[in-house]
C-alpha positions, 0 to 999 in steps of 0.5 A: 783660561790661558793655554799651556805655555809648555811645547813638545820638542820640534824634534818630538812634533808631527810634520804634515808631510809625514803622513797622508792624513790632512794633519793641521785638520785631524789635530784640531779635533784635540781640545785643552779641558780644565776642571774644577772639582768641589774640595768636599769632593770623594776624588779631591783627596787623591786627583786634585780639585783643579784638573787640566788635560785634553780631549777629543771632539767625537761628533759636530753637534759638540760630543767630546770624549775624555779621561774620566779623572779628569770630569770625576765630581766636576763642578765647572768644565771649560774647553778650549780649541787650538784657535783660543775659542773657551766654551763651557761643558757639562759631564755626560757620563763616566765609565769606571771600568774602562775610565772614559767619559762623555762631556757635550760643549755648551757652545759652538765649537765649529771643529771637525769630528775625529773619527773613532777607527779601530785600536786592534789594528794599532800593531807594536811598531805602529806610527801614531800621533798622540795629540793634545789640545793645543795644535802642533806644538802639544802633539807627539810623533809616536810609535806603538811601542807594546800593546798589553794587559794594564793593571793600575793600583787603584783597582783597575785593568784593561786588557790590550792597552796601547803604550806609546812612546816618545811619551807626551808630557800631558798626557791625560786625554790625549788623542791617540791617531793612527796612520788613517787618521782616526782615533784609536785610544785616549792617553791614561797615564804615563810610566816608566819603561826599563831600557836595560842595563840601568836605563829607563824611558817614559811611554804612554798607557792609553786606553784602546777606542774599542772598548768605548764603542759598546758603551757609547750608548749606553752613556749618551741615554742614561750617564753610565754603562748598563752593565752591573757595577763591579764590587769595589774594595777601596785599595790601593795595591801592589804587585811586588815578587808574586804578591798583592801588597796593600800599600793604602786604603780609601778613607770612605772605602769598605776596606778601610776597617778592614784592611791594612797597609802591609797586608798581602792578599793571597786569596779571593773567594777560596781561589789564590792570588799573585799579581794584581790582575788575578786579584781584580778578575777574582773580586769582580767575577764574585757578582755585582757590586754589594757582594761579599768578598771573601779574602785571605790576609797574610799578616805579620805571619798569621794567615786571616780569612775576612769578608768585606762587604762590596760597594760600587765605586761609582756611588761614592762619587758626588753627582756633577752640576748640570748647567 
């Protein structure tokens, strides 16, 4: 596996002497991760069956945390440190509802422990280092630029997320380290941010660390947060002028016969809905996965109540391969 021949911008780089961290020490921590996932795969449709981001060694004993999207249904898993040093790995567990996931090296990695510090203390305005595996030349001299409620078309929402900007061109898995030098989010993905007056920027949506610390556990003992799954639709939707639009359904999903592209939900369980985030808090507060959901459609003018049957995203998913 051949590291990325892409570089940050020197301007765009960390200088050791900017921070009272031992820099080239903390970096090297950050690992380049690359996935292949079977093409029968559940997730190969939509992420794709060669993945590559970063990740984060967490412990000595070679405990590394990721994006979840990029060990979902893995069937090979290969690290690689900034030294060029490839060893295998093997997927822990993955949480769906914050996205991060466990893999333990196969090897020796010989790399120092990045600290997990606390994400509330990351404050907007805030000097952070967003670090990808790689060294130097794949981190990013950052700042906190927001820090707010995420919510993701795919049925996803966090709360208090850490938006970062300049933003990191590869920005899965990467290590978010604050002015202590301890790991305070992990990168989710990138968006576009307006500026005003017609400008735009790109920053970074990361996850926050602390809400990997209560299920830490919980996915080292048994693969899987012990919390009960929350129900899950199959959608892909939109916010867009006070409504929830569905833009797609998941072939497999159990809105599939249910749901159109075009329909704009108004209502879950008796209670309205106008953006994403009242969408998913109704769906996940009816009980656990396998629930009923109760929906009201709006569509092509005819208002339609509907119920559809729950499932848990997490069994759609095709267990990893162990080594």
């Amino acid at each position: 596996m051949a590291a990325s021949d892409w570089k940050v911008p020197s301007a765009h780089q960390p200088k050791a002497d900017e921070y009272e961290f031992d820099l080239e020490r903390t970096i090297s921590s950050a690992l380049l991760i690359s996935t292949i996932v079977p093409d029968t795969a559940f997730s190969a449709a939509t992420l794709g069956t060669e993945r590559a981001g970063s990740a984060v060694v967490i412990d000595t004993d070679g405990l590394v945390l990721t994006i979840g999207y990029l060990v979902n249904e893995a069937s090979a898993i290969w690290l690689r440190s900034s030294d060029g040093k490839v060893v295998p790995g093997d997927v822990i567990g993955i949480d769906n509802t914050t996205g991060f996931a466990l893999v333990r090296a196969l090897g020796k990695l010989g790399l120092p422990a990045l600290r997990l510090g606390n994400s509330d203390t990351a404050l907007i305005g805030e000097e952070v280092v967003v670090a990808g595996g790689g060294g130097r030349a794949h981190c990013v001299a950052a700042h906190v630029v927001a820090r707010q409620q995420f919510a993701g078309y795919w049925e996803y929402l966090v709360d208090n997320a850490i938006f970062s900007g300049p933003a990191h061109p590869n920005w899965g898995g990467t290590a978010v380290i604050d002015a202590r030098g301890e790991l305070v989010g992990l990168g989710s993905l990138q968006i576009e941010q307006s500026k005003g007056q017609g400008q735009s920027e790109n920053i970074n949506m990361s996850v926050p660390i602390n809400l990997f610390k209560p299920i830490m556990d919980d996915l080292l003992t048994t693969g899987a947060s012990k919390a009960p799954p929350r129900p899950w639709l199959g959608v892909y939707a939109s916010e867009t002028q006070n409504r929830v639009v569905v833009m797609g359904v998941v072939e497999r999903g159990p809105a599939k016969r249910s749901l159109r592209v075009g329909d704009v939900i108004v209502g879950v369980g008796g209670a309205p809905v106008v953006d994403l985030a009242a969408f998913y808090k109704r769906l996940w507060a009816l009980g656990p996965a396998g629930v009923d959901a109760a929906l009201t459609v709006m569509r092509d003018g005819r208002k339609i109540d509907m119920a559809i049957k729950t499932a848990d995203r997490a069994r759609q998913a095709q267990a990893p391969r162990l080594h």
